[in-house]
Structure formats: structure tokens, C-alpha cells
GUMAR-817827 format. One record per atom (N, C-alpha, C, O, CB): atom name; x, y, z. Coordinates in steps of 0.05 Angstrom, whole numbers, plus 5000, padded with zeros to 4 digits. Glycine has a CB too. Example, Ala and Ser with C-alpha at 12.3 -4.5 7.8 and 13.67 -1.06 7.14 Angstrom:
# residues 2
> a,c1,c2,c3
> N,5264,4886,5156
> CA,5246,4910,5156
> C,5264,4934,5156
> O,5285,4934,5169
> CB,5226,4911,5181
> N,5257,4955,5142
> CA,5273,4979,5143
> C,5258,5001,5157
> O,5268,5023,5161
> CB,5282,4988,5114
//
This chain:
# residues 139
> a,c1,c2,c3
> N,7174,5807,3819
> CA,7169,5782,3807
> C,7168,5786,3777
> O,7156,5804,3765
> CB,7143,5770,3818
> N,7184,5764,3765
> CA,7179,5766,3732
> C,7167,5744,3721
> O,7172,5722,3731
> CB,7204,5768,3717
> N,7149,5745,3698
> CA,7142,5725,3684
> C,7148,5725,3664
> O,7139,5744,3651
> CB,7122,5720,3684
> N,7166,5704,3650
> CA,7164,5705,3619
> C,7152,5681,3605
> O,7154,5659,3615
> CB,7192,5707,3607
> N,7140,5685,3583
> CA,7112,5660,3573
> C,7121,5669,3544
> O,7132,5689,3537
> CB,7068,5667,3584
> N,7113,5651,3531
> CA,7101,5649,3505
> C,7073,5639,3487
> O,7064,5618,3493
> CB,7116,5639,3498
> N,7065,5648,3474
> CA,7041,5637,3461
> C,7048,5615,3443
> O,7071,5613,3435
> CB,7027,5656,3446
> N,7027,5596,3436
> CA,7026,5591,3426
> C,7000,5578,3406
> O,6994,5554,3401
> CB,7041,5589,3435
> N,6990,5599,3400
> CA,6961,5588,3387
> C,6960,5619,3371
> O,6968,5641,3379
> CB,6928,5579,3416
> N,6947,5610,3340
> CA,6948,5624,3318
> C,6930,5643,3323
> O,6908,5637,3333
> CB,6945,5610,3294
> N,6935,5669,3316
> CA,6945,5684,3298
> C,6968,5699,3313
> O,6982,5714,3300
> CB,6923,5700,3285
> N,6972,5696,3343
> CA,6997,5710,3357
> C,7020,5683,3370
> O,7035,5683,3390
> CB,6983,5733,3385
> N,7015,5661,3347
> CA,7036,5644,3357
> C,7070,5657,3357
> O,7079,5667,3336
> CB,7033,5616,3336
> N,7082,5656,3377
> CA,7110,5665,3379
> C,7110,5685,3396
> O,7130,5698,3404
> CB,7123,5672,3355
> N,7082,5690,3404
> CA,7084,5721,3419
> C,7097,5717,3443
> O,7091,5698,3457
> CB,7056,5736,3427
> N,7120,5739,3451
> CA,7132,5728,3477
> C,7120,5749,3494
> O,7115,5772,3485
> CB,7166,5724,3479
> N,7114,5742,3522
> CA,7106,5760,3537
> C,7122,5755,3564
> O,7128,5734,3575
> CB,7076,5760,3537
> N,7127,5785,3573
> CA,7148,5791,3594
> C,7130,5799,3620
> O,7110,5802,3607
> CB,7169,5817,3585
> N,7123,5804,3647
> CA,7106,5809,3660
> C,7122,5816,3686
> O,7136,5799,3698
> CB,7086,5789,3660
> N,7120,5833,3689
> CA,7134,5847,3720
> C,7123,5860,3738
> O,7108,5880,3735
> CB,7154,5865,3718
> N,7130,5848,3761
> CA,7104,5864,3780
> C,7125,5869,3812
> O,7136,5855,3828
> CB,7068,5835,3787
> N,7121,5891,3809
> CA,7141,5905,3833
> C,7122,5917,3856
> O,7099,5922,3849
> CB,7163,5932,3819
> N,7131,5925,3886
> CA,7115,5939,3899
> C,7097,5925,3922
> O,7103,5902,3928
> CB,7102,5950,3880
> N,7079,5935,3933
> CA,7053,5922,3945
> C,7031,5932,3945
> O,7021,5952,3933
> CB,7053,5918,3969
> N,7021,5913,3961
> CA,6983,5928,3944
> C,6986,5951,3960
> O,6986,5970,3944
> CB,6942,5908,3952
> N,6987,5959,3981
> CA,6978,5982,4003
> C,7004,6001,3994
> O,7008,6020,4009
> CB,6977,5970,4041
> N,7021,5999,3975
> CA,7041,6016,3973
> C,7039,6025,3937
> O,7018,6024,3923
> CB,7071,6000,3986
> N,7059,6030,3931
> CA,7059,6038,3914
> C,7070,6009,3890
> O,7091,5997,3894
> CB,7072,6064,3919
> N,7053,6002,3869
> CA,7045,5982,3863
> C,7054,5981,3832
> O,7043,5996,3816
> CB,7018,5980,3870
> N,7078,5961,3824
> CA,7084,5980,3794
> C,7080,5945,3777
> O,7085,5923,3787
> CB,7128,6003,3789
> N,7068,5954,3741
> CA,7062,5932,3733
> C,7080,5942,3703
> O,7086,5964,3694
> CB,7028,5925,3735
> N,7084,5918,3693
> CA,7101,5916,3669
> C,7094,5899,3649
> O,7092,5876,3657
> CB,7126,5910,3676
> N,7088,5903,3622
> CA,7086,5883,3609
> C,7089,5888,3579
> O,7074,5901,3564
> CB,7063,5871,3617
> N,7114,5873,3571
> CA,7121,5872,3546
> C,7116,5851,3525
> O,7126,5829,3531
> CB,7143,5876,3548
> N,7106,5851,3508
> CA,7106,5840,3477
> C,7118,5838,3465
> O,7129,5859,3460
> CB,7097,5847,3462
> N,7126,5817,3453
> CA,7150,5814,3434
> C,7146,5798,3409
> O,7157,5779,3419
> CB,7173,5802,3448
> N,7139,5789,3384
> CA,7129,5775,3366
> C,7110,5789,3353
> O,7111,5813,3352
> CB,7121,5754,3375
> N,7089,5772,3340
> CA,7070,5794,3327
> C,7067,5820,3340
> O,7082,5838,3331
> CB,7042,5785,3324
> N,7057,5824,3352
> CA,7055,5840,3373
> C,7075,5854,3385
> O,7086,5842,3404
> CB,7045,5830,3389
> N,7083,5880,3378
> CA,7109,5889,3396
> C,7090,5916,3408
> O,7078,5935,3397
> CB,7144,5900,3373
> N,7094,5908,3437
> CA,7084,5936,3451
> C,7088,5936,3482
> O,7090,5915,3494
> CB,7051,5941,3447
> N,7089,5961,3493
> CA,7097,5963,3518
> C,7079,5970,3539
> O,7064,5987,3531
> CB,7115,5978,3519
> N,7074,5959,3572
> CA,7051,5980,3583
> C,7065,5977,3606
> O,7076,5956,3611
> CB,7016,5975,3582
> N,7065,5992,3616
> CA,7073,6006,3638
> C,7053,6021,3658
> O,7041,6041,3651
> CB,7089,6024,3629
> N,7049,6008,3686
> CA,7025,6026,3705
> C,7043,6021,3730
> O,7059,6003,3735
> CB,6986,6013,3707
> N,7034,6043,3744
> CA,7039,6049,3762
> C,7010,6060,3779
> O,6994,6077,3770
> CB,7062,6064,3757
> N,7007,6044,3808
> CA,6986,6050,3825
> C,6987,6054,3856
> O,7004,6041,3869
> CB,6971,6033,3820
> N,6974,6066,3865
> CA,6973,6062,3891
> C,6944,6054,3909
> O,6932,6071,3922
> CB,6985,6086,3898
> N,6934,6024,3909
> CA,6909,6019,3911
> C,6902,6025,3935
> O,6878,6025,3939
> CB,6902,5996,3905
> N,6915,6031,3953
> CA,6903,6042,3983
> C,6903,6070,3982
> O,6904,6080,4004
> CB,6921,6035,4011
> N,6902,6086,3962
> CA,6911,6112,3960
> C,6879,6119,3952
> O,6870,6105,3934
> CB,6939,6119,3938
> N,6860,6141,3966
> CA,6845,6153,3966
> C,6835,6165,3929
> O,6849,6182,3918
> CB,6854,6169,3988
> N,6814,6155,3918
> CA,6819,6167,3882
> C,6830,6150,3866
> O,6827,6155,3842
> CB,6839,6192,3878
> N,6847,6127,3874
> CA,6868,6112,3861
> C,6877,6124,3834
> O,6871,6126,3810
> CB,6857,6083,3857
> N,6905,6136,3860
> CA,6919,6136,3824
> C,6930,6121,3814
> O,6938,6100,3824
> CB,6937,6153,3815
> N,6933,6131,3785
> CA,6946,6106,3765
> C,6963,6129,3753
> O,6958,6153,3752
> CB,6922,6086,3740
> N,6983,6117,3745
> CA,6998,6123,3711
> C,7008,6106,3695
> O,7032,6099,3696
> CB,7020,6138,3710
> N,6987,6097,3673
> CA,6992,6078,3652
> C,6994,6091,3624
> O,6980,6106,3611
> CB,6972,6058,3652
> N,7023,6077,3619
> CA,7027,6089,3586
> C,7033,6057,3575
> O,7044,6038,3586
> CB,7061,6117,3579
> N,7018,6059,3546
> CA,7021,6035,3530
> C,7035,6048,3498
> O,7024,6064,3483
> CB,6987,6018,3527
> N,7053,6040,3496
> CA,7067,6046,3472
> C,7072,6024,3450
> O,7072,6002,3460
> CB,7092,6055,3481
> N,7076,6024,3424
> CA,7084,6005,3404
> C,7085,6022,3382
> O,7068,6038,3375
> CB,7065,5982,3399
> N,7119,6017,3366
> CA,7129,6023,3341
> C,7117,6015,3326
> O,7114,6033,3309
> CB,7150,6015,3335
> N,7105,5998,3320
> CA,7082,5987,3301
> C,7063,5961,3306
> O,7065,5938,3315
> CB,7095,5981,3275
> N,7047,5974,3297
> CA,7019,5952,3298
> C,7013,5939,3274
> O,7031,5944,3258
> CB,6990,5967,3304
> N,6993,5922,3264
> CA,6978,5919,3240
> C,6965,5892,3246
> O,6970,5872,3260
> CB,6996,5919,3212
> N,6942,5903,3227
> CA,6917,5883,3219
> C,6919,5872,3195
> O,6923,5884,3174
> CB,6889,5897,3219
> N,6916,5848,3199
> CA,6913,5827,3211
> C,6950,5822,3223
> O,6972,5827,3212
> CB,6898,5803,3188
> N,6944,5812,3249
> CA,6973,5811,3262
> C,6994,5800,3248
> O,7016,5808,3255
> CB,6974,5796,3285
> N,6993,5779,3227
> CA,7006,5763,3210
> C,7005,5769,3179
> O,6982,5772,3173
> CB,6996,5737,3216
> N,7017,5771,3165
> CA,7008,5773,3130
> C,7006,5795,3128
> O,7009,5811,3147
> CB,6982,5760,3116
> N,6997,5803,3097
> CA,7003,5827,3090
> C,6992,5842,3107
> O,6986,5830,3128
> CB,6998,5832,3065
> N,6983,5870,3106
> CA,6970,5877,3134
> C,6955,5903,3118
> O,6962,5920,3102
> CB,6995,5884,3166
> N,6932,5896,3130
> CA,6906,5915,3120
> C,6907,5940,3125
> O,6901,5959,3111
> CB,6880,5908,3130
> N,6914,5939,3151
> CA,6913,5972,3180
> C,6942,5964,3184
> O,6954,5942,3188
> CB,6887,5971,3222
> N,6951,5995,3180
> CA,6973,5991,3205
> C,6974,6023,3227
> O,6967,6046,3225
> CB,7010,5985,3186
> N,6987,6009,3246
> CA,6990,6038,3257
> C,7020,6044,3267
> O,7031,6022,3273
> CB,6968,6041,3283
> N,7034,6062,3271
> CA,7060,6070,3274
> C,7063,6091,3298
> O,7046,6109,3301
> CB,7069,6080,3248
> N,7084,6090,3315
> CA,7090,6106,3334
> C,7061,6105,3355
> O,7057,6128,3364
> CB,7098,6135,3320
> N,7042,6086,3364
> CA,7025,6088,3389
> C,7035,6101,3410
> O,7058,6093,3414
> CB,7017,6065,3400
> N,7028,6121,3426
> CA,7028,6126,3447
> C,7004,6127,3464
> O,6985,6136,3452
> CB,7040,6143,3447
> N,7001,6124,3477
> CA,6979,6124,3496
> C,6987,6133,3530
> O,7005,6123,3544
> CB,6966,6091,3494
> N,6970,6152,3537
> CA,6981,6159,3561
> C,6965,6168,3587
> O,6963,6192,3586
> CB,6997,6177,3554
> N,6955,6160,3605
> CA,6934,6169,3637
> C,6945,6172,3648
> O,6965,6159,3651
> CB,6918,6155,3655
> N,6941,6188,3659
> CA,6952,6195,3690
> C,6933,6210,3713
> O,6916,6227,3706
> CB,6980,6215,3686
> N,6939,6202,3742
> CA,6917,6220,3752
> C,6895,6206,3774
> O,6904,6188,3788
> CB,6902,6229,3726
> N,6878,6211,3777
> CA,6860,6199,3799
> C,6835,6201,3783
> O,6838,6218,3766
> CB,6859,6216,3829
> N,6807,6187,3782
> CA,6790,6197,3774
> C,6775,6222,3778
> O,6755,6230,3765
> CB,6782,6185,3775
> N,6790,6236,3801
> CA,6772,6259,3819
> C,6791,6280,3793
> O,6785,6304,3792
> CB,6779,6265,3868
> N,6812,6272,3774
> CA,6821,6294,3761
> C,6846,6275,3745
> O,6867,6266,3756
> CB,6831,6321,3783
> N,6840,6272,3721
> CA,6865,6262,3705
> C,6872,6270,3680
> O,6859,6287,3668
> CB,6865,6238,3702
> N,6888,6261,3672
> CA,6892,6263,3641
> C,6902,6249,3620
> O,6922,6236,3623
> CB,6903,6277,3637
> N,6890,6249,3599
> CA,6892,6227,3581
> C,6908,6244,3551
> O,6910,6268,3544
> CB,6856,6212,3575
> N,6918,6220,3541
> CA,6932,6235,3517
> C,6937,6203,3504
> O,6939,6182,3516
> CB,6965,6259,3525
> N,6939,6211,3467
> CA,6939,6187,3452
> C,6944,6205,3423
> O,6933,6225,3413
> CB,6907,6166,3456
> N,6971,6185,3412
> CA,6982,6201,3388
> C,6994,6169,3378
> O,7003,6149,3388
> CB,7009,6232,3397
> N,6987,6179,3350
> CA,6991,6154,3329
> C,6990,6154,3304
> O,6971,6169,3298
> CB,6977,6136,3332
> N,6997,6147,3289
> CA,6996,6148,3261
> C,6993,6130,3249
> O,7006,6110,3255
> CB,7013,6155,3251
> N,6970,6128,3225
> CA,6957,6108,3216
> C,6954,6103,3181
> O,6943,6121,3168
> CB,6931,6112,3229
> N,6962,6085,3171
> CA,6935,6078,3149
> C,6927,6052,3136
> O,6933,6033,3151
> CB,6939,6095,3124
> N,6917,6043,3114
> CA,6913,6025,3117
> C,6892,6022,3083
> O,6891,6042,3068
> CB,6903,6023,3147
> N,6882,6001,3078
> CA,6866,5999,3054
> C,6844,6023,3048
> O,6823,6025,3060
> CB,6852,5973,3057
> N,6850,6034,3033
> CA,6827,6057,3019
> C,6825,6081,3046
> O,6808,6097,3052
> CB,6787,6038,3010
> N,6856,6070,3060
> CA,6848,6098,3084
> C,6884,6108,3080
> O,6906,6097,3082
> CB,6833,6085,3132
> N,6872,6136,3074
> CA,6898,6146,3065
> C,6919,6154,3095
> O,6908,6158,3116
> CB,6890,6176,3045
> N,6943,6154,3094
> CA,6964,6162,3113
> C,6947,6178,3135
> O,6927,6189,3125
> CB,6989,6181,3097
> N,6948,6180,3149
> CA,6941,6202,3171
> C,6946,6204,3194
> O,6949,6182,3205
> CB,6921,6205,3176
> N,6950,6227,3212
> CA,6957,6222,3246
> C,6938,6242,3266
> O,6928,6264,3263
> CB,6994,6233,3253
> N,6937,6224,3288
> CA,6916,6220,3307
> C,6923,6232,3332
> O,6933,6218,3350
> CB,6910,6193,3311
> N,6918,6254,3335
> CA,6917,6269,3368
> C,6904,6273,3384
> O,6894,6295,3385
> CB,6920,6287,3373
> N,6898,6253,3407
> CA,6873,6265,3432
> C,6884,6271,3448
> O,6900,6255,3458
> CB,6851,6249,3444
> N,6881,6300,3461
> CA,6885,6306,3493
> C,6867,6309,3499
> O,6849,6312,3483
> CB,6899,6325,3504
> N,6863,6311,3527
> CA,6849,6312,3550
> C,6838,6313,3576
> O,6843,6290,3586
> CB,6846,6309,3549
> N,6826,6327,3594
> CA,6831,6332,3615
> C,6803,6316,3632
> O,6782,6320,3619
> CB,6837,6365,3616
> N,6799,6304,3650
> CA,6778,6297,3666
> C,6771,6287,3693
> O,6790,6275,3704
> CB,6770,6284,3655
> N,6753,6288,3702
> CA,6740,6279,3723
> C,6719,6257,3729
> O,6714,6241,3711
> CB,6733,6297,3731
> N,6708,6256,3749
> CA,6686,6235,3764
> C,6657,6247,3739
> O,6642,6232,3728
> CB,6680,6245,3811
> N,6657,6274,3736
> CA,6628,6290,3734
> C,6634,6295,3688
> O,6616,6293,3672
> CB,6630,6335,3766
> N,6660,6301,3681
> CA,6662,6307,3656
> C,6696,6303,3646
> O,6716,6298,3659
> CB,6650,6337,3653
> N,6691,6308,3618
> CA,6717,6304,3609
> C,6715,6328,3597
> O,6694,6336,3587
> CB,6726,6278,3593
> N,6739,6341,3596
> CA,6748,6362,3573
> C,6766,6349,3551
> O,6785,6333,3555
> CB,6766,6387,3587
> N,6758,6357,3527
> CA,6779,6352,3507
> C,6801,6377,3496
> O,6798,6398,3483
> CB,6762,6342,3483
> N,6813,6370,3501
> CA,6830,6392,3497
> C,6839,6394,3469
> O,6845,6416,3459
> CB,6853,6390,3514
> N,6840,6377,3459
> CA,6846,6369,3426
> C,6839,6346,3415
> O,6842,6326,3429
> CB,6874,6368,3420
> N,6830,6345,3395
> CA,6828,6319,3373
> C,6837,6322,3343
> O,6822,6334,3328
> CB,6797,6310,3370
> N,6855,6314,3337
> CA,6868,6327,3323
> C,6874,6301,3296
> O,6889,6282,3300
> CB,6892,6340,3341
> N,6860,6306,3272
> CA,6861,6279,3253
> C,6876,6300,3225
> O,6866,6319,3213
> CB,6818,6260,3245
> N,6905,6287,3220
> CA,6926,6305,3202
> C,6925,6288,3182
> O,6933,6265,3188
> CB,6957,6313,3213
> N,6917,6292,3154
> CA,6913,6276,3131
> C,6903,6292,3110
> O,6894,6314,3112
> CB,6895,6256,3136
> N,6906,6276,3082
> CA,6913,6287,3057
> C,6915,6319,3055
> O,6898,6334,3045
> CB,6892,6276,3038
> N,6949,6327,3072
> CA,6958,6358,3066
> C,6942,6382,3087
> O,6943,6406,3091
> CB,6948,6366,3030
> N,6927,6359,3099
> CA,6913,6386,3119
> C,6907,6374,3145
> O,6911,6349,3147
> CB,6881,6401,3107
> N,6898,6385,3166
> CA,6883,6373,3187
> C,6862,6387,3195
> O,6853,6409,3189
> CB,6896,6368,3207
> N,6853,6368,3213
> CA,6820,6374,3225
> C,6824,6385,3264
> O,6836,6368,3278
> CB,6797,6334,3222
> N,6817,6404,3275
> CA,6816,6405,3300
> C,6790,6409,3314
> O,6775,6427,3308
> CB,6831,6422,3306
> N,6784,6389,3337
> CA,6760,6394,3354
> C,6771,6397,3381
> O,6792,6386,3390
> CB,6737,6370,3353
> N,6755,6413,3391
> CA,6757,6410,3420
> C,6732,6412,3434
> O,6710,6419,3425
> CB,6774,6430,3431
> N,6736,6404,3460
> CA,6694,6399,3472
> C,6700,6408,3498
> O,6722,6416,3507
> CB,6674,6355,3475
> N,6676,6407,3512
> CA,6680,6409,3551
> C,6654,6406,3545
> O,6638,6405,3564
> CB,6693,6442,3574
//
């Protein structure tokens, strides 16, 4: 099934939105939904809700972002990725992007990570700005 809509009410008037939904609930269950107008971004999940843990794999992507959605723009962000996958009994997360914005200089943004029901591991956090970067990692 597809849906295509548009907005229309300010500050994301024109936004077109695409909506696809493939699959069944007791099977394997896939969702789609694209942005087009202020807003350009992609998400993509995939589930299986009768599936023991429910897995998912959702990635949300966009070439560029910015604040305020309209006019000059305060924040912006470039290349989003965002990425889960996994069951809660064990998944993993990951998120890479590049940012800047008023009195915040250029910089790029790396989280990995590994987790469960009980903890998360971080595998990286990773903030790359003015000529150097910063690395954390936790458990």
C-alpha cells in the first residue's frame, strides 16, 4: 500500500510525504517513508511483530537538515545517518553526521553501539572538530 500526502501548514508547508507499507503483521512487516520539501529524509524499518524480541531494522537518513526548516538556517546538519538493528535481547545502534551552525564551529558526530534489555555498550562517541577529535567509549 502507498500513500502520498502533502502538507500544508507553516513552517513544513510543501512537505510531500510518501508512505509504504508492505508485508503482514505476523510476517515480516516492511515500512517506508519519504520526505520531500523542507524536509528531505528517508526511513526505512523493517519488522517482524510476531517474532519473539521483535526485531526491527530501521535506518533514517537525510543529505541535509536545518534549523529553522525555512530561511536562513541557524543549525544545519549534513550526511544523517542513523541506524538499529536487532532485537532488544541484543542490538545495535550507530549514528554519523555532520554539523554546524551559529557560534558552533563545523564538526562530525560518531555513535556506535552495542545493547541489550540489562545495558548498552558504547563502542564509540566520537565528536571531530576544530583540527582534532574527541573519543569516549563506556559499558
Amino acid at each position: 500500500m502507498t500513500l502520498n500526502t502533502a502538507l500544508n501548514v507553516d513552517p513544513i508547508k510543501g512537505e510531500k510525504i510518501k508512505l509504504k507499507v508492505g508485508g503482514g503483521l505476523r510476517d515480516k512487516l516492511d515500512l517506508g517513508i519519504n520526505l520531500s520539501g523542507p524536509v528531505r529524509a528517508q526511513l526505512a524499518l523493517q519488522t517482524q511483530l510476531a517474532e519473539a524480541g521483535l526485531p526491527l531494522n530501521l535506518t533514517l537518513n537525510s543529505d541535509a537538515l536545518q534549523w529553522p526548516l525555512t530561511g536562513t538556517p541557524q543549525y544545519q546538519v549534513k550526511g544523517f545517518k542513523l541506524k538499529f538493528s536487532g532485537k532488544a535481547t541484543d542490538y545495535a545502534l550507530s549514528l554519523h553526521s555532520d554539523f554546524s551552525g551559529d557560534q558552533i564551529p563545523p564538526a562530525t558526530l560518531s555513535v556506535d553501539g552495542k545493547g541489550n534489555v540489562e545495558q548498552f555498550k558504547l563502542t564509540l562517541l566520537r565528536l571531530a572538530a576544530l583540527q582534532g577529535n574527541t573519543d569516549l567509549t563506556a559499558s
